[in-house]
LUMKOLPA-659295 format. One line per 10 residues: their letters; for each residue x, y, z of C-alpha. Coordinates in Angstrom, 3 decimals, decimal comma. Each point is the difference from the previous one (the first is absolute). Last residue first. Layout:
A	X/Y/Z  ...
***
This chain:
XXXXXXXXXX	18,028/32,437/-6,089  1,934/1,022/-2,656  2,892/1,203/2,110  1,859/2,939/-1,413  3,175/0,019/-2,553  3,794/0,608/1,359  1,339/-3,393/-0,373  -2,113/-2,101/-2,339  -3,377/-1,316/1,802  -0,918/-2,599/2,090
XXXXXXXXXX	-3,876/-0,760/0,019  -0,602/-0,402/-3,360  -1,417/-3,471/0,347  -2,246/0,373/2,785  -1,921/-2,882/-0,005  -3,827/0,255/-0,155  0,522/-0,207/-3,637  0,601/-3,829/-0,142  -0,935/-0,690/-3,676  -3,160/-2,392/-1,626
XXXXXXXXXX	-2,066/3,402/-0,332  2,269/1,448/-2,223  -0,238/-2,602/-2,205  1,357/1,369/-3,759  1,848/2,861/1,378  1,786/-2,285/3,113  0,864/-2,211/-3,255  2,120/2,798/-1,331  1,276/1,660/3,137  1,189/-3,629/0,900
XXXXXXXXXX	1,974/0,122/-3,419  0,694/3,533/0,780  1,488/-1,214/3,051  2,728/-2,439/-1,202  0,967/2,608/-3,182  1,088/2,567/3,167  2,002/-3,015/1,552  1,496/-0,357/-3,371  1,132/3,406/-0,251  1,129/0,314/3,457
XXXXXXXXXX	2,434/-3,223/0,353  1,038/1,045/-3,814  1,230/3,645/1,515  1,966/-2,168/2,611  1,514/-2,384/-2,207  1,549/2,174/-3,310  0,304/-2,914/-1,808  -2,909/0,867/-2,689  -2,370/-2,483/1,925  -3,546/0,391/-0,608
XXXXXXXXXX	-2,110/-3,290/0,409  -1,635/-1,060/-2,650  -3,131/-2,043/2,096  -1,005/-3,922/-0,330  -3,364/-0,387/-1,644  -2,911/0,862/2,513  -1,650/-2,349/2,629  -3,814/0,399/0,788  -2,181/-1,568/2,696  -3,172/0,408/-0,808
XXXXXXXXXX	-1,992/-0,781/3,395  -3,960/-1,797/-0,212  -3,410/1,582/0,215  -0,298/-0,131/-3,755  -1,431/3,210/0,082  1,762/1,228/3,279  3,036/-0,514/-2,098  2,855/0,666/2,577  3,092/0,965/-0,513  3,980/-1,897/0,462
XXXXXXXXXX	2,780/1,129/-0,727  3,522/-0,715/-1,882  2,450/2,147/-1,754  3,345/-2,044/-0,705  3,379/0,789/0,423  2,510/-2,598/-1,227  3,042/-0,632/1,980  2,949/1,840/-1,654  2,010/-0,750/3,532  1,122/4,083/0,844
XXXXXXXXXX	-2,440/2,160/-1,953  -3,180/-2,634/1,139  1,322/0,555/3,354  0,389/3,806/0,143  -3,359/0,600/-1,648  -1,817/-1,957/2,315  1,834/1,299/3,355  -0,308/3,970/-1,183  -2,997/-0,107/2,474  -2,812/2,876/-0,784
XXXXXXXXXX	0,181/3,088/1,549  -2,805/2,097/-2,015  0,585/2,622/-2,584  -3,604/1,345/-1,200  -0,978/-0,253/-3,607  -2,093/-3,316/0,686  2,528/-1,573/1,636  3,512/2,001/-0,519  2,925/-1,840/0,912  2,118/1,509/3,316
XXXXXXXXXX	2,796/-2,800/0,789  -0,760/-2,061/3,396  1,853/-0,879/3,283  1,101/3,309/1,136  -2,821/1,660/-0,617  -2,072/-3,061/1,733  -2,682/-1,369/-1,922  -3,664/0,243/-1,282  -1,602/-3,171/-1,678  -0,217/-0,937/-3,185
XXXXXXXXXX	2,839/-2,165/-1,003  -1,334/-3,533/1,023  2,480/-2,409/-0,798  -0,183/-3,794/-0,864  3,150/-2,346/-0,299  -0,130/-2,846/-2,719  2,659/-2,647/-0,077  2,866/-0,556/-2,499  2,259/-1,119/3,072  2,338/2,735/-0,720
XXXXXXXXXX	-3,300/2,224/0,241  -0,921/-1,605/3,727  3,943/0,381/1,675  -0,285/3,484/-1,302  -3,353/0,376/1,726  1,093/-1,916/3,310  3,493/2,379/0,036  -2,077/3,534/-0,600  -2,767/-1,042/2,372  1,227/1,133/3,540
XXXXXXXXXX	-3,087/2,634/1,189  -2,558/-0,779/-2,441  -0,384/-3,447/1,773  -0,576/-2,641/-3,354  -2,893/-2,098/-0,239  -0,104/-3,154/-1,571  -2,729/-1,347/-2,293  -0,662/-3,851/0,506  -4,173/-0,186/-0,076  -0,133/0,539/4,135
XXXXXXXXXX	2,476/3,376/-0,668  -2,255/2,605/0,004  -2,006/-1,684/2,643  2,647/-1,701/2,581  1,508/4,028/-0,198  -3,230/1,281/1,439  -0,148/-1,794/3,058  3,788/0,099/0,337  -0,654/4,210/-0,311  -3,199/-0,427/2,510
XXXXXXXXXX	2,861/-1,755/2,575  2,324/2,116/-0,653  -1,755/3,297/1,280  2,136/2,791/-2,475  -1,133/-1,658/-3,205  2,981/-0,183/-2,098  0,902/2,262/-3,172  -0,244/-2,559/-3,248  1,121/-0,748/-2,965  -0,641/-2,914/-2,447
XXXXXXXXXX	1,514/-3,574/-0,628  -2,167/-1,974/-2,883  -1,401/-3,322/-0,591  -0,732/-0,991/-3,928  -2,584/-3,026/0,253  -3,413/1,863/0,082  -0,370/0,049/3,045  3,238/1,933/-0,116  -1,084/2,503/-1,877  -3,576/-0,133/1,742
XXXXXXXXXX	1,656/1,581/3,339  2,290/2,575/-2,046  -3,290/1,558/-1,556  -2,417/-0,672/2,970  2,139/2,392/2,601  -0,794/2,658/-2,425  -3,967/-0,616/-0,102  0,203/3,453/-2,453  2,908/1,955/0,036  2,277/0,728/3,018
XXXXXXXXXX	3,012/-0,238/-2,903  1,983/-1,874/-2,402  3,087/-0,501/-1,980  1,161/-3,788/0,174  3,465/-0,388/0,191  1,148/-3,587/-1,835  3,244/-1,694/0,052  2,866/-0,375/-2,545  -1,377/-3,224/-2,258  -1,073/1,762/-2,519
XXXXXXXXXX	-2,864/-2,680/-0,391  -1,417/1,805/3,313  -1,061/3,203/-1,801  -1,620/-1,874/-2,851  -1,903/-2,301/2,852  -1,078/3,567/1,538  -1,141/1,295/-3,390  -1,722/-3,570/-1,196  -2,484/1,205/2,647  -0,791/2,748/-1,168
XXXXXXXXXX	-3,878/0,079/1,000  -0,147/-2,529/2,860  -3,605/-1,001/1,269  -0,411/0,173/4,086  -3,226/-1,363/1,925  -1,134/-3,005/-2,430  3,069/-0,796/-1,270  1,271/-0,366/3,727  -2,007/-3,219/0,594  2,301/-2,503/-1,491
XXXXXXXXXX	2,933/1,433/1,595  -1,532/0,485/3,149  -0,967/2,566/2,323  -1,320/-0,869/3,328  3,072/1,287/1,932  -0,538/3,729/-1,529  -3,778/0,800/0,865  0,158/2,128/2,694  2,743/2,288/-2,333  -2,787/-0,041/-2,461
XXXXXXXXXX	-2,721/1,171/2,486  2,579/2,941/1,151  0,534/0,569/-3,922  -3,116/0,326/-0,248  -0,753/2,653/3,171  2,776/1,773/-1,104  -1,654/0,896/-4,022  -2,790/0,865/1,883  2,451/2,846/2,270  1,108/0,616/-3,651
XXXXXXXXXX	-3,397/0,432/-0,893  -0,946/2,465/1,841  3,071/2,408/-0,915  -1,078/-0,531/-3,776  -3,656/0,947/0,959  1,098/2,977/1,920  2,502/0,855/-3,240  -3,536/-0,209/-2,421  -1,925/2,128/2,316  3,165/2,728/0,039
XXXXXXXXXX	0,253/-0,643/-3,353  3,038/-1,021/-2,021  2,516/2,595/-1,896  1,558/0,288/3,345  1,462/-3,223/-0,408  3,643/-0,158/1,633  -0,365/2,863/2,720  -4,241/-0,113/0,111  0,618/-3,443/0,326  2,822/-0,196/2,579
XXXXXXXXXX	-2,260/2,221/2,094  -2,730/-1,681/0,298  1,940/-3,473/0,787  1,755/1,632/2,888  -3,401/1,721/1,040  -1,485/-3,769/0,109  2,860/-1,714/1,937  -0,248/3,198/2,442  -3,851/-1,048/0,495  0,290/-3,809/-0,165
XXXXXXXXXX	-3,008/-0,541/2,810  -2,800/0,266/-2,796  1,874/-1,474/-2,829  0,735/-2,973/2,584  -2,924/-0,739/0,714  -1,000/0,108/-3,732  3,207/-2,045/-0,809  -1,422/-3,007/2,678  -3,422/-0,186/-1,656  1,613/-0,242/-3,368
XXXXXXXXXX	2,328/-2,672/1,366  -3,163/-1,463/0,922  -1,440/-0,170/-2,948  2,879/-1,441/-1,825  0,640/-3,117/2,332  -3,763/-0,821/-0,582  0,981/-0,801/-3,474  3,106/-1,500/1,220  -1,633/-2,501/1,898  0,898/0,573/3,883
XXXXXXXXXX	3,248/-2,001/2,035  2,486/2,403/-1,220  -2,091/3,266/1,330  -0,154/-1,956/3,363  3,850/-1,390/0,375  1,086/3,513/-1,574  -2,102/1,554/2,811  0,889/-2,017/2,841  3,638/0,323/-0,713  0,130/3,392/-0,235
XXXXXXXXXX	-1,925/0,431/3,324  2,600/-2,715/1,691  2,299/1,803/-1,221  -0,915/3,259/0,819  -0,608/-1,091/3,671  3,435/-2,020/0,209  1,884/3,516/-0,944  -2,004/1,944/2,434  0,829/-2,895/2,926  3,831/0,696/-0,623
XXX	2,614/-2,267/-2,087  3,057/-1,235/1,090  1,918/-1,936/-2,849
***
């Protein structure tokens, strides 16, 4: 693997900062990943227009004060999960109770009793990379999806954290076999369903009344081995000052034979469970992304 001086320089950086967020008290952890979102809040412009106009699209019954604040706080929302992230080799199973309480968990367990695999429904909610991480510090390790870091060395970096408690990751790009290989074996396989794809790649579901490509890949599984689909995420309860992660009983899926109309109506049901949640926590959702970015043949770009 050849590698140029760039791709050293970011990881080195990378590493430097995970090694130095990691090594402070988690108290002090917080503050400065609030320091580090209001930088980047201030540099962020595009991010910030992005995440403007998704609100006034999805919520335009919200203020314009109240969707600034909601836009803020998703770069806060960052900045925690970047502390969080930091944090991931310390955790332990007799110390996780005290960062990350289940609600549902009998759900998941349920789920897994049926013996035909597990897909986890979920989404860039909350501390995201937290809610698959204390799974399986918890004792029930996970495979999940993901799209490769283009410098390799930052994407190793990275892959020694999500995966330092026994979660495996699976490349996006050649996952069918591994995640059929994974539900045979009765194990759990995470997928996040909210972000933009390909026209080619995705069905059109609506997401808060607007049709957004979303990947047909959950629906199409679940239809195929009868794995159980479960809704899983993970919020924060600044309150408590401690995550929620929450697991949901295992979905109905929709399957009147007729395979690629059930593909799309269950894909559709998939979001407005996210839509649902994103409602209750809007704050605790990745706006800045631009989810409705490809659009049915013939309609005009969003953005």
């Amino acid at each position: 693997m050849r590698v140029g001086a760039k791709a050293f320089i970011q990881y080195g950086l990378a590493r430097t900062v995970l090694g130095f967020l990691g090594a402070v008290p988690r108290s002090i952890g917080y503050r400065l990943g609030d320091a580090i979102a209001s930088v980047a809040y201030v540099i962020a412009r595009r991010q910030r227009k992005v995440g403007m106009h998704n609100l006034r699209m999805a919520m335009p019954e919200l203020s314009e004060a109240e969707q600034v604040r909601i836009v803020w706080e998703v770069f806060r929302n960052l900045g925690r999960l970047l502390i969080e992230f930091s944090h991931f080799p310390k955790l332990r199973r007799d110390t996780i109770p005290a960062l990350v309480e289940y609600d549902g968990l009998e759900h998941y367990l349920e789920a897994r009793r049926r013996g035909k695999g597990v897909l986890c429904l979920t989404g860039h909610i909350g501390a995201w990379e937290l809610c698959s991480f204390a799974h399986s510090v918890y004792g029930y390790p996970m495979k999940f999806l993901t799209r490769p870091i283009d410098n390799p060395l930052v994407d190793r970096l990275i892959t020694h954290y999500r995966t330092c408690a026994g979660n495996e990751v699976i490349d996006r790009r050649d996952a069918a076999r591994t995640i059929l290989k994974a539900l045979r074996s009765n194990e759990a396989v995470g997928f996040l369903i909210d972000q933009n794809t390909t026209r080619s790649e995705g069905v059109f579901a609506d997401f808060f009344g607007v049709p957004a490509a979303t990947t047909p890949g959950m629906a199409t599984l679940a239809l195929r081995t009868e794995a159980a689909v479960i809704p899983c995420y993970i919020r924060w309860d600044a309150e408590r000052q401690r995550h929620i992660a929450h697991v949901d009983p295992p979905l109905v899926l929709i399957d009147t034979g007729d395979r690629e109309a059930d593909i799309v109506a269950n894909t559709t049901m998939f979001n407005k469970i996210l839509e649902d949640f994103v409602r209750e926590f809007p704050e605790q959702w990745l706006w800045i992304h631009r989810r409705w970015k490809t659009r049915p043949e013939g309609e005009a770009e969003l953005y």
